[in-house]
C-alpha positions as CSV (number, residue, x, y, z in Angstrom):
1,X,-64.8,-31.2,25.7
2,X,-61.1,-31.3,24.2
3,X,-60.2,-29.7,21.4
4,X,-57.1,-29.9,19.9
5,X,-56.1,-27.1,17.5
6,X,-53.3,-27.2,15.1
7,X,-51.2,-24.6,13.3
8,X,-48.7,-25.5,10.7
9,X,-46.9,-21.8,9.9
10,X,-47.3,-18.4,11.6
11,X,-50.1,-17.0,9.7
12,X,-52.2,-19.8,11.8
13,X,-51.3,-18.3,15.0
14,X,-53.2,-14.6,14.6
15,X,-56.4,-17.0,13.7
16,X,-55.6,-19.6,16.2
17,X,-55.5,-16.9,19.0
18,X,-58.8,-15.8,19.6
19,X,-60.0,-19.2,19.5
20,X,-58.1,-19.3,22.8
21,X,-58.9,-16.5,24.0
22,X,-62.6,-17.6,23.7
23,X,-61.9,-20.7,25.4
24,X,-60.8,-18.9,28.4
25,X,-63.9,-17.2,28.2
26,X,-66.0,-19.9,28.0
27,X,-63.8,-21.7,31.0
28,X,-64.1,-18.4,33.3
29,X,-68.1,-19.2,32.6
30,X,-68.1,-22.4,34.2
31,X,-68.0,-24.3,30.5
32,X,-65.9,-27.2,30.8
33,X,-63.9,-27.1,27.7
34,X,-60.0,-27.8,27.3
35,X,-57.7,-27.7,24.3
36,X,-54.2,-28.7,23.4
37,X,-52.0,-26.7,20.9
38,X,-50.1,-28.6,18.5
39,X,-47.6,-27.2,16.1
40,X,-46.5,-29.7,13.0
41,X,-43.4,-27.3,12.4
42,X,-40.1,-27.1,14.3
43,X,-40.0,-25.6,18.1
44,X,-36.4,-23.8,16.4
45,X,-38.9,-22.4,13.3
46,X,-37.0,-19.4,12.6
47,X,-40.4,-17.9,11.8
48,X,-41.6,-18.4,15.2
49,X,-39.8,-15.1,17.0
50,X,-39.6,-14.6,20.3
51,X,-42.1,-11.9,20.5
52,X,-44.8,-13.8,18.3
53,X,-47.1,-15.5,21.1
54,X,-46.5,-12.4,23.4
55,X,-47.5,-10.2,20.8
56,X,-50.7,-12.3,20.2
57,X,-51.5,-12.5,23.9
58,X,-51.6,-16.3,24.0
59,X,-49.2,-19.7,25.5
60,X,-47.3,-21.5,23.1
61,X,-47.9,-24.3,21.4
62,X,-48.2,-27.5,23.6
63,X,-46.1,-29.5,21.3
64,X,-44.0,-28.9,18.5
65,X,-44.3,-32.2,15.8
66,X,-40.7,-31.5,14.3
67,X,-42.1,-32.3,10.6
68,X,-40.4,-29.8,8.4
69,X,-39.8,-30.1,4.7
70,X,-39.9,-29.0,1.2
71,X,-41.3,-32.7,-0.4
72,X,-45.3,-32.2,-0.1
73,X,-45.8,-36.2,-0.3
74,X,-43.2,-36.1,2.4
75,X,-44.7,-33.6,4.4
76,X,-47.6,-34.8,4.5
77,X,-46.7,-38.5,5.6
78,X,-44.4,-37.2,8.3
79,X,-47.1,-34.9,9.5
80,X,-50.0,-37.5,9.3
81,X,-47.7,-40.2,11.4
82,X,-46.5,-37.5,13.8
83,X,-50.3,-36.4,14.7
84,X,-51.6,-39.9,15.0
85,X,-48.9,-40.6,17.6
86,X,-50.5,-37.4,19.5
87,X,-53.8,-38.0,19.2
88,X,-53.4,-41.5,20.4
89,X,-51.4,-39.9,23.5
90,X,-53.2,-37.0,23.8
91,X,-57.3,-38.4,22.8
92,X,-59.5,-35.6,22.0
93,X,-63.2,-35.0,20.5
94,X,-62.6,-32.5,18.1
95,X,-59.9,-31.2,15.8
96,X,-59.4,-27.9,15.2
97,X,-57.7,-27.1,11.3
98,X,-56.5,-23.9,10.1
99,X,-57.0,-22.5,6.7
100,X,-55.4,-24.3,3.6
101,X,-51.6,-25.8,4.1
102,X,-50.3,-29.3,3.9
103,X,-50.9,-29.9,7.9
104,X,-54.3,-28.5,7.9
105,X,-55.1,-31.6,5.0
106,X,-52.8,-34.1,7.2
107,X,-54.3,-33.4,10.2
108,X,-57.8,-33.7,9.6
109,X,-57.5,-36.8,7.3
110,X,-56.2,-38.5,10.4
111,X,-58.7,-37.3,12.8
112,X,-61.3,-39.1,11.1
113,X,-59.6,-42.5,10.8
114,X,-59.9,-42.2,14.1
115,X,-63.2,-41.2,14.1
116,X,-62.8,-37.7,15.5
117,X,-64.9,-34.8,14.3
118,X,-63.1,-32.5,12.6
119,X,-63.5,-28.4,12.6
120,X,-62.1,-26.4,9.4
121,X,-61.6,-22.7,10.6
122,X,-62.1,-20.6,7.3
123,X,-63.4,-22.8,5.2
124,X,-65.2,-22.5,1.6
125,X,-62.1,-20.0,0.0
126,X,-61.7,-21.3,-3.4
127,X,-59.2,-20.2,-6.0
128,X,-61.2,-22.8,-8.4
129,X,-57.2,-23.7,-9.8
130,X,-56.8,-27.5,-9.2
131,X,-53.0,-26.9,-10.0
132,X,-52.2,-24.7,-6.8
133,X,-51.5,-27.3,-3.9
134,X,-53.5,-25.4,-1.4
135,X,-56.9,-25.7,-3.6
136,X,-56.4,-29.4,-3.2
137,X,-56.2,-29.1,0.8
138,X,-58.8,-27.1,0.5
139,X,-61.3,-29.6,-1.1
140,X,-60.2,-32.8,1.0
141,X,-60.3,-30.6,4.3
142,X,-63.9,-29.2,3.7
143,X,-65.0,-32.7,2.2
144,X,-63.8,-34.1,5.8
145,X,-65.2,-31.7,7.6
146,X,-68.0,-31.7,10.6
147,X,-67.9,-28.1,11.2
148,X,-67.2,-25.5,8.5
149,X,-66.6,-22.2,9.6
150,X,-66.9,-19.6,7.0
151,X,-66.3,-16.0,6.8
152,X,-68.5,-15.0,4.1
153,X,-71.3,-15.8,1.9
154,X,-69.6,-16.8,-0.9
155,X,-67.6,-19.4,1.0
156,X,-71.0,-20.9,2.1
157,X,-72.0,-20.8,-1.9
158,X,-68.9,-22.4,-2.8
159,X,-69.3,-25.3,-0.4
160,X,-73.2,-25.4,-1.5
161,X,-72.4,-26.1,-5.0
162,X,-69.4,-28.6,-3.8
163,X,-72.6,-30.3,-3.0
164,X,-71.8,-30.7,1.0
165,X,-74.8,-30.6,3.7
166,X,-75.7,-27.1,5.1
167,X,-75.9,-28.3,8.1
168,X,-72.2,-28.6,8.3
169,X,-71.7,-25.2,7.5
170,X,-71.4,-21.8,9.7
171,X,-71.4,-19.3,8.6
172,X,-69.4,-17.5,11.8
173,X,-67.6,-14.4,10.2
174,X,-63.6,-13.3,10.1
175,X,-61.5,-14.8,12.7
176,X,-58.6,-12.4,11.8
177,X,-61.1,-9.4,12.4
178,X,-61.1,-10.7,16.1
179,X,-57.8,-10.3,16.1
180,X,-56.7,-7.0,14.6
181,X,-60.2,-5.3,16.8
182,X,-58.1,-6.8,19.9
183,X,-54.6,-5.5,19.4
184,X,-55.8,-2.8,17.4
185,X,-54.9,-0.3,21.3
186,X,-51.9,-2.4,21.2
187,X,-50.3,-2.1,18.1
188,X,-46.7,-0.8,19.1
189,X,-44.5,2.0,16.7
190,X,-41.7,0.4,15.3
191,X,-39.0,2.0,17.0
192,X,-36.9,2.6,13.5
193,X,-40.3,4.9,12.5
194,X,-38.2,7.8,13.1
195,X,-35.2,7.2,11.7
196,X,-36.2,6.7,8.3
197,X,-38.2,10.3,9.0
198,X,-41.4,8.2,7.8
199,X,-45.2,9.8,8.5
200,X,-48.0,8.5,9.2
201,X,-50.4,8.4,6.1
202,X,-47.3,9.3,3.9
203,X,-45.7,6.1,3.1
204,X,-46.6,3.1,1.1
205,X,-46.4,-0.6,3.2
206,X,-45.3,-3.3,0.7
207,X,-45.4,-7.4,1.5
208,X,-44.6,-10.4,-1.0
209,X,-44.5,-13.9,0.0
210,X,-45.6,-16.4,-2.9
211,X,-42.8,-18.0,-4.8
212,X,-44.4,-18.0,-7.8
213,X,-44.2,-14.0,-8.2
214,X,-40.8,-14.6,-8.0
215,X,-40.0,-17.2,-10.3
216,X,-40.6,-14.9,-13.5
217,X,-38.1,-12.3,-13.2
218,X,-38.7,-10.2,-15.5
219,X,-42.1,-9.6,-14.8
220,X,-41.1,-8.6,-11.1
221,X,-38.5,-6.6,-12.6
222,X,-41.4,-4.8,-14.0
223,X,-43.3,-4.9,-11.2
224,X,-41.0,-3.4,-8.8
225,X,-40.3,-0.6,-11.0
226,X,-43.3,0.3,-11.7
227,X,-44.3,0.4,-8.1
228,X,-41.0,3.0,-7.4
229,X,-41.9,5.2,-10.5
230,X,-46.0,5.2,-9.6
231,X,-45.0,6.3,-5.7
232,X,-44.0,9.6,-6.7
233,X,-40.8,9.3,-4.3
234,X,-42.9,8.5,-1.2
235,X,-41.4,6.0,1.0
236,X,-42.0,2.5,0.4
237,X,-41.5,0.3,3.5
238,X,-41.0,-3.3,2.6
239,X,-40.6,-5.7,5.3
240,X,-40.0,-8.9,3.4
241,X,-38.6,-12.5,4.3
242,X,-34.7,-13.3,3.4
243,X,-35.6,-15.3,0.0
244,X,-38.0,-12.4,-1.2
245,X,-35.5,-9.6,-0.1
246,X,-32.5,-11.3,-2.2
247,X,-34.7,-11.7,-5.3
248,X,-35.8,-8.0,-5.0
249,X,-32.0,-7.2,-4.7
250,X,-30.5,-8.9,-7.5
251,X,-32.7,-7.0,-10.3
252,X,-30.6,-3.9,-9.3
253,X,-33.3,-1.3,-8.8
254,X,-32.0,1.7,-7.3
255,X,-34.9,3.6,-5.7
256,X,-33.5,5.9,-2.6
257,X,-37.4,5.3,-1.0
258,X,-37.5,1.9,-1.1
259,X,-36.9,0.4,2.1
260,X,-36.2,-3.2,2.4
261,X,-36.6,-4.3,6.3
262,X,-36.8,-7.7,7.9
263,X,-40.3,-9.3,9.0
264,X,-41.7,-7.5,11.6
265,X,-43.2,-8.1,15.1
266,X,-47.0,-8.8,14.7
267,X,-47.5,-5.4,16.8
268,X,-45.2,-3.6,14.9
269,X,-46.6,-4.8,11.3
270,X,-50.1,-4.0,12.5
271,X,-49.3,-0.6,13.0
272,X,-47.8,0.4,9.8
273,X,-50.7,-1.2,8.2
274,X,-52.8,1.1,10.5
275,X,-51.1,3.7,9.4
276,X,-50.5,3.4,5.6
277,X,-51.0,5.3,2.5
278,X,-52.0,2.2,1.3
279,X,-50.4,-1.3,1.2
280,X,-49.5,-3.3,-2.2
281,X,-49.3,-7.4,-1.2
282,X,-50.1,-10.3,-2.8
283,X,-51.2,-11.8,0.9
284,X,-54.9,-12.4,1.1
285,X,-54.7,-11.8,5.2
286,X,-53.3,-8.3,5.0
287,X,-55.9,-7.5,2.4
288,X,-58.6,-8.6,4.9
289,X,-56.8,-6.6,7.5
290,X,-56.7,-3.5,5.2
291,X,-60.2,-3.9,4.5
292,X,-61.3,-3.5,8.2
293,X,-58.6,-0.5,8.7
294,X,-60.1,0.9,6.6
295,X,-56.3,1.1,3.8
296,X,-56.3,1.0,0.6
297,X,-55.0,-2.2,-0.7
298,X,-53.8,-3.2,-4.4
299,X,-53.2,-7.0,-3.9
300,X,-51.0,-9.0,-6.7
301,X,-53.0,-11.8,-7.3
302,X,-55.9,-12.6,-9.9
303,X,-58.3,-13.9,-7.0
304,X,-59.1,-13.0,-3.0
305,X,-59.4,-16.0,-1.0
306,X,-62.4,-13.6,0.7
307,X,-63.8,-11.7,-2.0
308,X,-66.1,-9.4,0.6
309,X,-62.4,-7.0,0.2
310,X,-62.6,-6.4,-3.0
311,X,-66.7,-6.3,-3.1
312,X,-67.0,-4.6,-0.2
313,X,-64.1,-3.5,1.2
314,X,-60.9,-1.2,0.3
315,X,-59.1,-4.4,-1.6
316,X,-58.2,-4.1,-5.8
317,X,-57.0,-7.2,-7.0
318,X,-54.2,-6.7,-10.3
319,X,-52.9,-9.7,-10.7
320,X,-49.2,-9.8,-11.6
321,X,-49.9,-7.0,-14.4
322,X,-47.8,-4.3,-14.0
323,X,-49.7,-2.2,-16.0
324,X,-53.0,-2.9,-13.8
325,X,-51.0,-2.4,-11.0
326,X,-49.7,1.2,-12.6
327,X,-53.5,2.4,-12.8
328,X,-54.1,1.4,-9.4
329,X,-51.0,2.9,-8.1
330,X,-52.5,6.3,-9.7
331,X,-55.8,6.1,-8.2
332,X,-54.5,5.7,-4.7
333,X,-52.0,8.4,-4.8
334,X,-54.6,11.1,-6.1
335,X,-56.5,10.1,-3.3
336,X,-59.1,8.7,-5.6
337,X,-59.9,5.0,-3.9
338,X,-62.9,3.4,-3.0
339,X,-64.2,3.8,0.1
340,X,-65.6,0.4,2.2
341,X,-67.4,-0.9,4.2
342,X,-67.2,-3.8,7.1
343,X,-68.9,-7.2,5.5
344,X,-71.4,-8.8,8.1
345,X,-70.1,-10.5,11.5
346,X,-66.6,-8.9,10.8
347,X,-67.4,-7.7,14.1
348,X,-64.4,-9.4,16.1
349,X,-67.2,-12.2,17.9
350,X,-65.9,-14.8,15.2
351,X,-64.2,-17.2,17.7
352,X,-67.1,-16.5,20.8
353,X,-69.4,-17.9,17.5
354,X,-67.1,-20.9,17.1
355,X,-67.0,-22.1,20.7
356,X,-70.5,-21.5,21.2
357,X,-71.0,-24.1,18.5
358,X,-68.6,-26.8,19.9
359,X,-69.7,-26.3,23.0
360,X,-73.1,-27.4,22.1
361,X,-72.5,-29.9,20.4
């Protein structure tokens, strides 16, 4: 069997990696099974450091597409053209998709004009907001799809009532909890730990990503003060991406504990999540990641792509209220959070599950 498994950003890769890793597994067992990597992005993707695929214990991607862009019709018709001319070089019998971006969508709408089956890895999420682009990908990926891999049981209601067959759907648990139970002995201490005197279990880990926190100003005006006032002075690491760092700049807040850092090394980031206070983000992966570390997690957004965090595990969700996320902020620094638990088959066997499946089919 071939597989070929694409990624479209860097969040794909720490879900894309113990899919691999599985595959060697199933090849040391005599399993005749191959795959291909493709990346739609640029092989120069500034995203893409150096330390990335070594960090994750994996190759690199077998082929980089080139597609970049900020146009989503664009996108999406450089991407579909530029994967049709590597299937038809590179023929395979399955399709690999990750998650919810514009390539996962491109890709698996050309697989099956070509009559390829088509795998969506973490399917079901639903934000149930036809206005965010990634809801659509969502609906056309899973409405494509021959194997649905789902992490929870609410993603296998969700596709249920989207009225596909069940027999589509597997129900195979967390592929990132594979990932963070691998590294989790190899998570490295950033080497600047010291020198901003930080301690384990006394500082605050902070993450933003989505544009559309940043848009209103004001509000993240609000937010960002309220998040230095509610931390009592304790240190508030923030490694954050140029765009997000420059926005948090020009409002001018003067906090001496906030500390604003470039992205970080997926070893690196990994341990000062491990070793957190608690981590405020509005990224629905580190919330999953808190949840089976076991951190407290206040996540800016009004839904969780996997809801087990918030139900189950150590995730609060506040939306972009900063008064929501002042109460929370409280809680967590009198030591008053929830405590979780692990939802079913986060037990890091996610990707043995997946290729199991293929493999039989």
């Amino acid at each position: 069997m071939k597989i070929t498994i694409v990624a479209g950003a860097r969040p794909n890769f720490m879900k894309i990696a113990p899919i691999i890793r599985a595959i060697g597994a199933a090849q040391a067992q005599g399993k005749r099974i191959f795959y291909r990597l493709v990346y739609t992005g640029s092989k120069n993707d500034a995203s893409l450091d150096a330390s990335l695929f070594a960090d994750l214990n994996m190759k690199a991607p077998d082929v980089y597409l080139g597609v970049t862009g900020n146009n989503p019709t664009e996108l999406t018709a450089g991407i579909m053209i530029a994967f049709e001319r590597e299937l038809a070089q590179n023929p395979a019998h399955v399709v690999l998709v990750v998650d919810d971006l514009t390539s996962t969508m491109s890709c698996a709408i050309v697989a099956k004009k070509q009559n390829i089956k088509v795998a969506h890895l973490v399917a079901g999420t639903r934000s149930f907001d036809m206005s965010m682009p990634k809801e659509v990908n969502r609906m056309i990926t899973d409405g494509l799809s021959d194997y649905l891999f789902t992490a929870g049981m609410v993603a296998n209601r969700n596709l249920n009532q989207s009225g596909l067959e069940n027999e589509h759907v597997y129900y195979v648990g967390n592929i990132l909890v594979d990932n963070i139970r691998y590294n989790r002995h190899r998570l490295l201490r950033p080497v600047w730990f010291d020198v901003l005197n930080l301690k384990e279990q006394n500082y605050l880990l902070f993450t933003m990503n989505r544009h559309a926190i940043l848009t209103n100003k004001e509000n993240l005006k609000q937010l960002m003060q309220t998040l230095v006032k509610e931390s009592n002075g304790m240190p508030i690491v923030a490694p954050l991406h140029t765009y997000v760092a420059d926005a948090i700049k020009e409002l001018n807040i003067q906090a001496d504990n906030l500390h604003i850092l470039p992205p970080q090394s997926y070893l690196f980031f990994g341990y000062l999540m491990n070793k957190a206070k608690g981590i405020i983000t509005d990224s629905g992966n580190v919330a999953e990641e808190a949840t089976f570390l076991g951190i407290p997690c206040i996540t800016l957004n009004t839904y969780a792509e996997h809801p087990e965090t918030c139900s189950m595990g150590t995730n609060e969700l506040v939306g972009e209220d900063a008064a929501q996320l002042a109460t929370a902020l409280g809680k967590l620094m009198k030591d008053e959070w929830k405590e979780g638990t692990l939802p079913e088959r986060w037990d890091g066997r996610t990707a043995e599950r997946i290729i199991q499946i293929l493999s039989e089919a």
